[in-house]
C-alpha positions in Angstrom: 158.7 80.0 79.5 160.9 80.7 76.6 159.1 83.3 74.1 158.4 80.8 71.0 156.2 80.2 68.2 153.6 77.2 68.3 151.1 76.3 66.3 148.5 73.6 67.6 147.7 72.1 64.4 150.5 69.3 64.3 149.1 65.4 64.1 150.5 64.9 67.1 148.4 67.0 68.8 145.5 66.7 67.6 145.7 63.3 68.6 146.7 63.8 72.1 144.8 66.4 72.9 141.6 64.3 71.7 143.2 61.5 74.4 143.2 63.9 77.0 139.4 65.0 76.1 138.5 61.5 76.3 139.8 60.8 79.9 138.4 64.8 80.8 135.4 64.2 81.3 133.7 64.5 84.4 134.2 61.8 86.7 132.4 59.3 87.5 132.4 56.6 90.8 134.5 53.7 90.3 132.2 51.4 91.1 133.9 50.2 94.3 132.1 50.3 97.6 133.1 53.3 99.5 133.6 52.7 103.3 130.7 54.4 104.5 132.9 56.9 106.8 134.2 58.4 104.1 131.1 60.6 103.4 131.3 61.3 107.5 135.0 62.6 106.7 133.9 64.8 103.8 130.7 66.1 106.0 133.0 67.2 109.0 135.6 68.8 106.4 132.5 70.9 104.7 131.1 71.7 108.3 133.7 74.0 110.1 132.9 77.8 108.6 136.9 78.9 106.6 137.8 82.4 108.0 140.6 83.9 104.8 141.4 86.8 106.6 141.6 89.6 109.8 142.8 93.3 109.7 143.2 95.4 112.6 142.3 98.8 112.7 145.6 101.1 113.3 144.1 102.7 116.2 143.7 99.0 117.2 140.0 99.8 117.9 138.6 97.9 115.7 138.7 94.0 114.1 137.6 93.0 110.8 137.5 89.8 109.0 136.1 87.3 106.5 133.8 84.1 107.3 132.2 83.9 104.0 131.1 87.6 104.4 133.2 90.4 106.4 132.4 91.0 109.9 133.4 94.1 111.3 133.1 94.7 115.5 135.1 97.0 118.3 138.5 94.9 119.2 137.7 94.8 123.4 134.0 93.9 122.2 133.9 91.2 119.1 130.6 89.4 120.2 128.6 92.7 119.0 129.9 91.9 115.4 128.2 93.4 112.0 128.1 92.7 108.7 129.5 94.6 105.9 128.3 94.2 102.6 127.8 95.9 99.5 125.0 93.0 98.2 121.4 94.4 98.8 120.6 92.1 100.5 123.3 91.7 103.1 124.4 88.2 102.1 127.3 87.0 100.0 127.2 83.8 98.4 125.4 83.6 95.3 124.6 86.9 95.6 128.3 88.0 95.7 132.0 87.7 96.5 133.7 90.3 99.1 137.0 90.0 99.9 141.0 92.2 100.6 139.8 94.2 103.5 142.3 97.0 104.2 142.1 99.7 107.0 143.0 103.6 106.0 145.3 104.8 108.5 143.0 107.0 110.4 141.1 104.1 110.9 137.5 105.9 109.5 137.4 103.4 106.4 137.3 100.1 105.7 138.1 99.4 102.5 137.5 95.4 100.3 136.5 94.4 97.0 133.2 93.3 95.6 131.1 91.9 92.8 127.9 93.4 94.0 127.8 96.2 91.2 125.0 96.0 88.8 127.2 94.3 86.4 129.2 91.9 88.5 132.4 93.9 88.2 134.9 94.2 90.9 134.8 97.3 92.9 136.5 99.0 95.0 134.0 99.7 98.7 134.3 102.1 101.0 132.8 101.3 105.0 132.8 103.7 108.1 132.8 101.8 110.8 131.0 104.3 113.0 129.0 104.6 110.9 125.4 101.8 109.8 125.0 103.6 107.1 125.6 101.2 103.4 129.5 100.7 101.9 130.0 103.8 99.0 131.6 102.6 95.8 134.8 104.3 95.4 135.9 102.9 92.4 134.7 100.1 89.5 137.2 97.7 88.1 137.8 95.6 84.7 139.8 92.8 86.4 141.5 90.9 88.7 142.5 92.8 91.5 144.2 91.3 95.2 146.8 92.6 97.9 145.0 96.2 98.7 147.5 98.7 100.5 146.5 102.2 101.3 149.0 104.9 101.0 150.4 106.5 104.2 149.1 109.6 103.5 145.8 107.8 103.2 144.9 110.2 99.6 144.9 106.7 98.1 144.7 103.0 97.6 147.0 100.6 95.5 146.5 96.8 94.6 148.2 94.1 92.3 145.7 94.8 89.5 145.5 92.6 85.3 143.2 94.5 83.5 140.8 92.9 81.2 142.0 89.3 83.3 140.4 86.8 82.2 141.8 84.2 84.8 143.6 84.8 88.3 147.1 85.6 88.2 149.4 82.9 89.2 150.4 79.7 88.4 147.8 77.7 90.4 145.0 79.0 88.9 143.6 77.1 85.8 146.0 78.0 82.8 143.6 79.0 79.1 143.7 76.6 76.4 146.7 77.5 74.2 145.7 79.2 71.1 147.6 81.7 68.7 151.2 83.0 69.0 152.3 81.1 72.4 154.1 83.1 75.0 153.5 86.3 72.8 149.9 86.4 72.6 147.0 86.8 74.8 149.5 87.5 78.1 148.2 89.1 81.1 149.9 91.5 82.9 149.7 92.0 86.5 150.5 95.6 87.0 150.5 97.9 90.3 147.5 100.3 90.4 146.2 102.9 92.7 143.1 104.4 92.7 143.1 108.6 94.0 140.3 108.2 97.4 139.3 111.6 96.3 138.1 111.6 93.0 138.0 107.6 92.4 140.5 108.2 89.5 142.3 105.0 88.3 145.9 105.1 87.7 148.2 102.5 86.2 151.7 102.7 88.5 154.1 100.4 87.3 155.2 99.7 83.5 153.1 97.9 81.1 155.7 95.5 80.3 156.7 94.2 83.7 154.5 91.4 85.7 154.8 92.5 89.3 154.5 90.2 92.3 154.8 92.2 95.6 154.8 95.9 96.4 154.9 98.0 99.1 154.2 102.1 99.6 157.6 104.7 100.8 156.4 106.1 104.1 155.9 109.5 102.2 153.4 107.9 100.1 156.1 109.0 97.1 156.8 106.0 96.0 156.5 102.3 95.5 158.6 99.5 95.7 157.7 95.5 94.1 159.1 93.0 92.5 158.4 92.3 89.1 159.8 90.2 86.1 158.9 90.4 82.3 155.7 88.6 81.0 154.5 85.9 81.2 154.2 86.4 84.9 153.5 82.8 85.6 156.6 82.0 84.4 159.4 84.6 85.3 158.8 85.1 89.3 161.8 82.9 90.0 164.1 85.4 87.9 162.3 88.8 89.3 163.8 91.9 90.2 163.0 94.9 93.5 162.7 98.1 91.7 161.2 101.5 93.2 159.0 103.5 91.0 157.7 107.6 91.6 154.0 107.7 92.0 152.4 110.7 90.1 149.1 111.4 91.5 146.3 113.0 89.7 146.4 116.2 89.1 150.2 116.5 89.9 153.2 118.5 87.4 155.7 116.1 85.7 157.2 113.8 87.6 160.2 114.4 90.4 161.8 111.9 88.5 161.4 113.0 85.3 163.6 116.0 83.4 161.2 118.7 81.0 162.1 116.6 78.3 159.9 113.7 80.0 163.0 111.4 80.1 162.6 109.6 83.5 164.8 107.7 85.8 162.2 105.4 87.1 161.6 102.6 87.3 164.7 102.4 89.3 166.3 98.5 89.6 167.5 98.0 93.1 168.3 94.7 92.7 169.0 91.8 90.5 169.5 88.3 92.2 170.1 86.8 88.6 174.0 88.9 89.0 177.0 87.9 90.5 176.9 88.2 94.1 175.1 87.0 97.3 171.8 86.8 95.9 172.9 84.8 93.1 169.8 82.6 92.4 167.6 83.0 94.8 164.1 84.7 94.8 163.0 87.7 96.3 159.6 88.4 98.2 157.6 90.7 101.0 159.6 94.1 100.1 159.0 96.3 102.9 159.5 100.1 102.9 161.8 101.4 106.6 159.9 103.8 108.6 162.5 106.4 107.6 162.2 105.8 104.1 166.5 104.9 104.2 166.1 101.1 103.7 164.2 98.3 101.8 163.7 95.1 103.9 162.7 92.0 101.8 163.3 88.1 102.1 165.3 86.5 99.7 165.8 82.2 99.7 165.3 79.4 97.5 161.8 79.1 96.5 160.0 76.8 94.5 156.5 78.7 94.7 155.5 82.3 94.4 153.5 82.9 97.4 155.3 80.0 99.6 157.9 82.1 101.2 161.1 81.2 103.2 164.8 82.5 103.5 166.6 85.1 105.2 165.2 88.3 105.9 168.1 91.2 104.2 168.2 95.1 104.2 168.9 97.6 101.1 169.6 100.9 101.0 166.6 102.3 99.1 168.3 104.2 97.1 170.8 100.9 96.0 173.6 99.4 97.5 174.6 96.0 98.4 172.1 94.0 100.6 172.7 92.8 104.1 171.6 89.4 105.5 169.9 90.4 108.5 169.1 86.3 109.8 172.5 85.0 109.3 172.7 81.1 109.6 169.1 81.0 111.2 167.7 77.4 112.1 164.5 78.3 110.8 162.2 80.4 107.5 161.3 83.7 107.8 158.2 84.0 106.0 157.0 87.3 106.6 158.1 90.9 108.5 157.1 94.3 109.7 158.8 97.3 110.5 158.1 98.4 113.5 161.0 101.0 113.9 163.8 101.7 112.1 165.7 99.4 114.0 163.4 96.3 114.9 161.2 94.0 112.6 158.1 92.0 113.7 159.0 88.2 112.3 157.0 85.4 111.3 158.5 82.3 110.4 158.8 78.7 110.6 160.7 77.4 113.0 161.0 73.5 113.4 157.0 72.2 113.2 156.1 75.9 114.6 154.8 78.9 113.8 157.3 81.6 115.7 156.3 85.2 116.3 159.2 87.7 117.9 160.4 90.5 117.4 164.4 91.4 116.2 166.9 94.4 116.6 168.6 94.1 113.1 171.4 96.1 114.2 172.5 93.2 117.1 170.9 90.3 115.6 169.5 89.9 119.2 165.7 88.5 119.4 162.9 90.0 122.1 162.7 88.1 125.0 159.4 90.3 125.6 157.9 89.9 122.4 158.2 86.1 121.7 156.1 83.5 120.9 155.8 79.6 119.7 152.8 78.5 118.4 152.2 75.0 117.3 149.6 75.6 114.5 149.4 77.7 111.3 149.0 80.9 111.5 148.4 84.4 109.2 146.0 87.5 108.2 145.4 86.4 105.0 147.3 88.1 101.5 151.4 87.1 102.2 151.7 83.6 103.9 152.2 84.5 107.4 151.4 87.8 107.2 150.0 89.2 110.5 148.0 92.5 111.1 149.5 94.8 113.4 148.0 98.3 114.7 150.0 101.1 115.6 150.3 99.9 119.4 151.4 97.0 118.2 148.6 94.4 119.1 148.2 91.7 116.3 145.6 89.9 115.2 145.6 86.8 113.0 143.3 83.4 111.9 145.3 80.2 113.4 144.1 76.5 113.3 146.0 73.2 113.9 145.1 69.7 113.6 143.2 69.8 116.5 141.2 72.9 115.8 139.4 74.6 113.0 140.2 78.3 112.3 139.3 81.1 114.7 140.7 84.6 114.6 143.2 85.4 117.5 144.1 89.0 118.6 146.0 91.3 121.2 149.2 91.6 122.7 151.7 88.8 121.2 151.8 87.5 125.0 148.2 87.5 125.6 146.1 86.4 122.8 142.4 85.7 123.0 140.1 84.2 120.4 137.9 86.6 118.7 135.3 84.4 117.2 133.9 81.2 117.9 132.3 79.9 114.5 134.1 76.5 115.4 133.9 75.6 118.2 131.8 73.0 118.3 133.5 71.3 115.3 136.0 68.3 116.4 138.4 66.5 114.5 137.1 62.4 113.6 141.0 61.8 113.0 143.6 60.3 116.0 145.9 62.8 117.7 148.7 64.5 116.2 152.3 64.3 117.2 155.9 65.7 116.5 158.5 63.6 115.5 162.4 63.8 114.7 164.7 61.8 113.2 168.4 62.1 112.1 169.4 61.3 108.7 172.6 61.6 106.7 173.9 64.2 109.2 170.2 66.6 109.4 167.4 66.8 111.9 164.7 65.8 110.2 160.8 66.5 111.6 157.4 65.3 110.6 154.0 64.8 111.8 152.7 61.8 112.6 149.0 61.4 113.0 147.3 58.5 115.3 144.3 56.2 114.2 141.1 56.8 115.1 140.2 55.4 118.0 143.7 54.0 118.8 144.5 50.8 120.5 148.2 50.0 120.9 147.4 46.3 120.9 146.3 46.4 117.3 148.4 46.4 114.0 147.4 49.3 111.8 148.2 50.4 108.3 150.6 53.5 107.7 149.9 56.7 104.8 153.1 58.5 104.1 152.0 61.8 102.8 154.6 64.4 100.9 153.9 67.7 100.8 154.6 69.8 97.8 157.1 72.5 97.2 159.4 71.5 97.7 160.4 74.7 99.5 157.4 74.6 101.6 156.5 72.4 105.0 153.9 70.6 107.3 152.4 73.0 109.7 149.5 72.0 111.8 146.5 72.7 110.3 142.9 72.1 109.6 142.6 70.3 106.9 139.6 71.7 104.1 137.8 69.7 101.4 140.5 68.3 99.2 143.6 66.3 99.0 145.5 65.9 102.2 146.7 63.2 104.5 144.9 64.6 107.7 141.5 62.3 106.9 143.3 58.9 106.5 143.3 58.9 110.0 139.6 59.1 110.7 140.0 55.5 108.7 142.2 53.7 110.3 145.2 54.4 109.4 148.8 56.0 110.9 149.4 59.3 108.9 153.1 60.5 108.6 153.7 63.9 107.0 157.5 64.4 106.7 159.2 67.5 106.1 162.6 66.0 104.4 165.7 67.9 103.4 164.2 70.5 100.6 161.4 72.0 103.5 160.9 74.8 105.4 161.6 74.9 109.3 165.1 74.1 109.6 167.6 76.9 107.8 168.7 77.9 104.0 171.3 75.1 104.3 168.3 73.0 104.9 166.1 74.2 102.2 168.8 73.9 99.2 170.3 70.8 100.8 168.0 69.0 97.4 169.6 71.2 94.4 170.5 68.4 91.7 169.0 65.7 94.2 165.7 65.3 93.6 164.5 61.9 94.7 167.4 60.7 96.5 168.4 62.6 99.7 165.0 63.5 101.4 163.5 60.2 99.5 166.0 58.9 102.2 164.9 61.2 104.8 161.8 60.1 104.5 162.6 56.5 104.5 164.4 56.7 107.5 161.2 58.8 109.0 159.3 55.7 108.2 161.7 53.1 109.5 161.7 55.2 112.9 157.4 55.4 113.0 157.3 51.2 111.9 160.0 50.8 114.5 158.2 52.2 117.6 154.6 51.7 116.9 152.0 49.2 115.9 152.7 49.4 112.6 152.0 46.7 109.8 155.1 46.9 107.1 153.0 45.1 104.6 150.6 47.7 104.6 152.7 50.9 103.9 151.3 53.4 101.3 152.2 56.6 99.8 150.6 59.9 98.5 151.5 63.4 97.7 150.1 66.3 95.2 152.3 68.2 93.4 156.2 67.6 94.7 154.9 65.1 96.7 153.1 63.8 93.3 156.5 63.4 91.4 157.9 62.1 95.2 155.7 59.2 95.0 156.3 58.3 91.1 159.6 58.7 91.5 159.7 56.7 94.9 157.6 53.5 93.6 160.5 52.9 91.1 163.0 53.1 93.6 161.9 50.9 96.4 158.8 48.5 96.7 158.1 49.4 100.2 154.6 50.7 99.3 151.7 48.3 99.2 149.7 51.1 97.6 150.2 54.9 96.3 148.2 57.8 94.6 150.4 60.5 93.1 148.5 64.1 92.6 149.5 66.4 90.1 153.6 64.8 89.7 155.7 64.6 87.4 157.2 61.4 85.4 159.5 62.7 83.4 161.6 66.3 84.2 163.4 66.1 80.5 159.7 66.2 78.7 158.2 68.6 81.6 160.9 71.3 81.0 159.2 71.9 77.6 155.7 71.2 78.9 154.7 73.5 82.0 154.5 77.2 82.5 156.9 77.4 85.3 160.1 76.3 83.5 162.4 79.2 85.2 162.1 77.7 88.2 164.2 74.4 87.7 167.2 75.8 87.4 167.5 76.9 90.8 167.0 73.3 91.8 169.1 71.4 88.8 171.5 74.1 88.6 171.1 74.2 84.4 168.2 74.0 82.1 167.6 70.5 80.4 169.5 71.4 77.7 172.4 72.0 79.2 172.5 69.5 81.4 170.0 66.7 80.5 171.8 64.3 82.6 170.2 66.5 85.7 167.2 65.8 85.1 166.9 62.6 83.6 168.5 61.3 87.1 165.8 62.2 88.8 163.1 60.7 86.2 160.7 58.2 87.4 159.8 57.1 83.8 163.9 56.1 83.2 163.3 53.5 85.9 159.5 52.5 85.2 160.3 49.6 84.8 160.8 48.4 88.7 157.4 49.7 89.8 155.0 46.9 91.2 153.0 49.2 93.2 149.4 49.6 92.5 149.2 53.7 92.0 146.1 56.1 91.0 147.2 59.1 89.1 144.8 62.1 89.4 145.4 65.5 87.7 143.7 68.9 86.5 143.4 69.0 82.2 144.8 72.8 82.6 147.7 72.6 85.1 150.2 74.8 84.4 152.6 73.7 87.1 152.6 70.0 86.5 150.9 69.5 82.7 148.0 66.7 82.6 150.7 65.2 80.1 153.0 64.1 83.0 150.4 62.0 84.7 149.3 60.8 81.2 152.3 59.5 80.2 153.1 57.5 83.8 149.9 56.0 83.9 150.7 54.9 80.0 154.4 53.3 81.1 152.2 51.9 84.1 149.8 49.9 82.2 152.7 48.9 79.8 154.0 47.4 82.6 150.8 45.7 83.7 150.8 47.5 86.8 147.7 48.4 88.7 146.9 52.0 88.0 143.7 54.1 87.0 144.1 57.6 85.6 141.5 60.3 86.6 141.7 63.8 84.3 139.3 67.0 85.9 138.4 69.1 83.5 138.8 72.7 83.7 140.9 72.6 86.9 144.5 74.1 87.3 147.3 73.2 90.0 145.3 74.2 92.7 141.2 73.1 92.4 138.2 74.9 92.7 135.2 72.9 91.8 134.0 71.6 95.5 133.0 68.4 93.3 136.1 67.7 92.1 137.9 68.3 95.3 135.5 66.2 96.7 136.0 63.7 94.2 139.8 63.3 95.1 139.9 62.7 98.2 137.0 59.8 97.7 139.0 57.7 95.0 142.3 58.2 97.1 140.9 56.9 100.2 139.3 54.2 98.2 142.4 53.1 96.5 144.2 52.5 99.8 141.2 50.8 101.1 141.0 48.6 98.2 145.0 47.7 98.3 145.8 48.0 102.0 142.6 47.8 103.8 142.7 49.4 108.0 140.6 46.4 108.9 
């Protein structure tokens, strides 16, 4: 967002923001008569147990990991589990939230966060796992605090820390209602800290006036590298910079980057993507120190979403230089790496509909054939998307669930995986089965997902979702689907679910994922056409009763697709956008557009107008639901207002729904809840499965 002045005390506003209260309340049933399966779907959602993350010990003796409380137990015996807590007593829930386990590299403590202090504060706890005896506190917090690293030299422990936070960082979270001086006031800084595992001594590491992303310790525990962009860190990810920074402990004489005089050198700026060069414009994530301390590994791509990663993986020279692509030309995203020696990584990415896991010599390009794996489901350790915990004799260990299967954590050797817990397995999925599919379309493989009724009979006729994921630099992976909006449950009523991952996604290459810039709505709306022609073409499908649905990207994909084409009997659009001339000047995100259109609106209006469903409103005859969250940041409540408004102009079928107090992403189990009632609902009102 551009630093401005703004004060909310205009007419206009008032006025609006009175509409929006009025449709913010909380919401109530539509009075329609819910297909009594839907409360099945919602019940078999709520009943498989999440899992958010696993760590290995580095001695790989050990496995920890959280179920809704963290479970600690040796690796080559995890039915013999405990729990580790710092409530009194030994529950989490109401009583608390634990979370960010980290192992120290001797493997003696287990470190996470917790609330159970006397005051609900965050705190830093310390476990021993060979030890019964109760967690020690090693250090209180006044914030929000996430990604907890320990040091190499084990003397201390960093995290991504906003003091005095009075929200979670990011642009998902629920933004504050604007008040005061607007992008000058009231801005939270997400900062690098470390706390000394000595003392408990808190340290600020980074500068005060730079929002920092990602980091990562030197293997000399000297230094630190991150990315980082000036406030408002919501905002500026797409336009950060990697920097290194000296880390004076406590206790320590000036620093070694320092003169006498104080004058210091750091923070040093490695790169800058916004430059001339082959960087130019894309963003950076997962910075990652070499073994040797000589290089800086770090994916760089175009991204639409801090914390949805994808691109080619690249190599520094820590001390500057000019960056090497590492995954030249690669048919797939690298989401996530490890060095495992100066000369190999450990790779995650997403390759096609897969998850791949393999290992690669940077220096010939070549990939393991010892160390290689395919895995059709989602995968990742919790923290970085991907990420996956590896101990020092390289066994991993990870939380993986597909369609098919809730999550379970996984660990050992990459060829030989078992599954360390079993909270799930009695849970089974009430949707059809799940199936690949590819297409070709204007010269690109094209692959989606394609879920089968329940209870499938080829001799019927059956209705057909088309869900669009967000992003758009994101994808489809299989996965189990949680309490909220998704298209996985359609199928447990009826219907044919096809999730497409168009031109614009993950999976297929960086040629694939900018193959959209300055096309929004036209290229992978025809990719995803052409996905629907091939599922209608080859399967019982009933053309008249074709619907749409997305959140997010997907939500602006189905606005802008119900004024292009009346193919749709039916559509409920999630968190879109109407209008990308008005949103430029509405959301929190603004800097990451011109990646996409090239220019900022007022530049190049003609950009984004193009690509506005409210310039063609007027061709819409589909019935569509618009649902939104009154404190989105990404995609502002006023988007959704003002296509349900042109909607109802138009005499259209539509119904707005406003959640108060939610952001991008939603947290009240109610509202979430909520969602996915009305959307399956809507569809079964205007393109009933039976």
């Amino acid at each position: 967002m551009k630093t401005s002045i703004a004060r909310w005390t205009s007419p206009f506003t008032i006025c609006f923001s009175l509409a929006l209260t009025a449709f913010a309340q909380n919401p109530s049933p539509t009075g329609r008569q819910h297909d009594p399966r839907i409360g099945q779907i919602i019940h078999t959602l709520e009943e498989a147990r999440g899992i958010s993350e696993t760590d290995l010990s580095p001695s790989g003796e050990w496995i920890a990991w959280n179920a809704g409380g963290i479970e600690l137990a040796p690796l080559n015996d995890p039915a013999h589990s405990r729990r580790i807590t710092a409530c009194a007593n030994g529950a989490n829930g109401a009583n608390g939230e634990e979370e960010g386990i980290a192992w120290s590299p001797n493997s003696k403590n287990l470190a996470f966060f917790s609330n159970c202090t006397p005051d609900h504060r965050t705190a830093i706890f310390l476990a021993d796992p060979a030890s019964k005896a109760a967690p020690r506190l090693l250090a209180t917090l006044s914030g929000f605090a996430e990604q907890m690293q320990w040091s190499p030299d084990g003397k201390a422990i960093a995290f991504l820390y906003v003091e005095g936070a009075t929200r979670p960082s990011g642009a998902l979270a629920a933004m504050k209602p604007p008040s005061g001086v607007i992008g000058v006031e009231g801005l939270e800084v997400q900062r690098v800290a470390a706390v000394d595992v000595a003392s408990g001594q808190l340290q600020q590491l980074t500068p005060a006036n730079s929002h920092v992303y990602e980091f990562d310790w030197s293997p000399d525990s000297h230094y630190v590298v991150y990315i980082a962009a000036p406030p408002p860190g919501e905002n500026n990810w797409w336009v950060a910079k990697l920097y290194t920074e000296e880390v004076l402990r406590p206790g320590e004489p000036l620093a070694r980057g320092c003169n006498v005089n104080g004058e210091c050198t750091f923070p040093k700026l490695i790169l800058d993507p916004n430059s001339p060069g082959l960087l130019h414009g894309l963003q950076l994530a997962v910075p990652r120190w070499s073994p040797d301390g000589s290089q800086i590994g770090f994916i760089a791509g175009l991204m639409s979403d801090q914390g949805s990663t994808g691109g080619d993986i690249y190599v520094v020279p820590s001390a500057g230089g000019e960056p090497k692509d590492v995954t030249p030309d690669r048919q797939a995203s690298p989401a996530w790496f490890e060095w495992l020696d100066e000369r190999q990584l450990g790779v995650a990415e997403i390759e096609g509909a897969d998850s791949h896991l393999f290992v690669l010599n940077i220096e010939t390009g070549q990939e393991s054939s010892q160390y290689n794996v395919t895995i059709p489901a989602s995968i990742g350790a919790g923290g970085l998307e991907m990420r996956i915990s590896v101990s020092n004799s390289n066994n991993i260990a990870f939380v993986e669930s597909s369609f098919e299967h809730p999550p379970e954590v996984w660990a050992g050797e990459i060829n030989n995986l078992k599954q360390i817990t079993h909270y799930n397995d009695g849970v089974k999925p009430l949707w059809g089965k799940t199936e690949s599919v590819k297409w070709t379309n204007d010269g690109f493989n094209v692959q989606g997902w394609l879920i089968y009724p329940a209870d499938y009979d080829p001799a019927k006729k059956y209705p057909l979702i088309v869900y669009v994921h967000g992003g758009p630099s994101s994808a489809v992976v299989p996965r189990w689907p949680g309490v909220g909006y998704g298209g996985v449950p359609f199928s447990a009523l009826g219907y044919f679910v096809l999730m497409p991952n168009p031109r614009g996604s993950y999976g297929e290459g960086e040629k694939f994922t900018a193959a959209n810039k300055k096309d929004f709505g036209y290229g992978d709306l025809r990719d995803v056409l052409a996905g629907v022609d091939k599922v209608t073409s080859t399967l019982p499908v009933d053309p008249q009763r074709v619907g749409l649905t997305g959140w997010s990207y997907g939500g602006f994909m189905t606005m802008f697709t119900v004024t292009q084409t009346n193919r749709f009997r039916a559509a409920v659009a999630g968190a879109g956008i109407a209008n990308w001339q008005s949103y430029y000047g509405q959301n929190s995100i603004d800097q990451w557009m011109i990646p996409f259109f090239g220019a900022s609106v007022y530049d190049d209006p003609a950009a984004y107008a193009k690509s506005s469903a409210i310039n063609f409103i007027k061709r819409v005859k589909t019935p569509t639901l618009v649902v939104v969250g009154d404190r989105d940041g990404e995609c502002p409540a006023p988007q959704s207002f003002e296509f349900w408004h042109a909607l109802r102009d138009q005499h259209v079928p539509t119904e707005l729904v406003v959640y108060p107090n939610e952001g991008h992403h939603f947290v009240d189990r109610d509202h979430r809840r909520d969602v996915l009632e009305r959307a399956l609902a809507w569809f079964e009102e205007y393109m009933p499965a039976n």
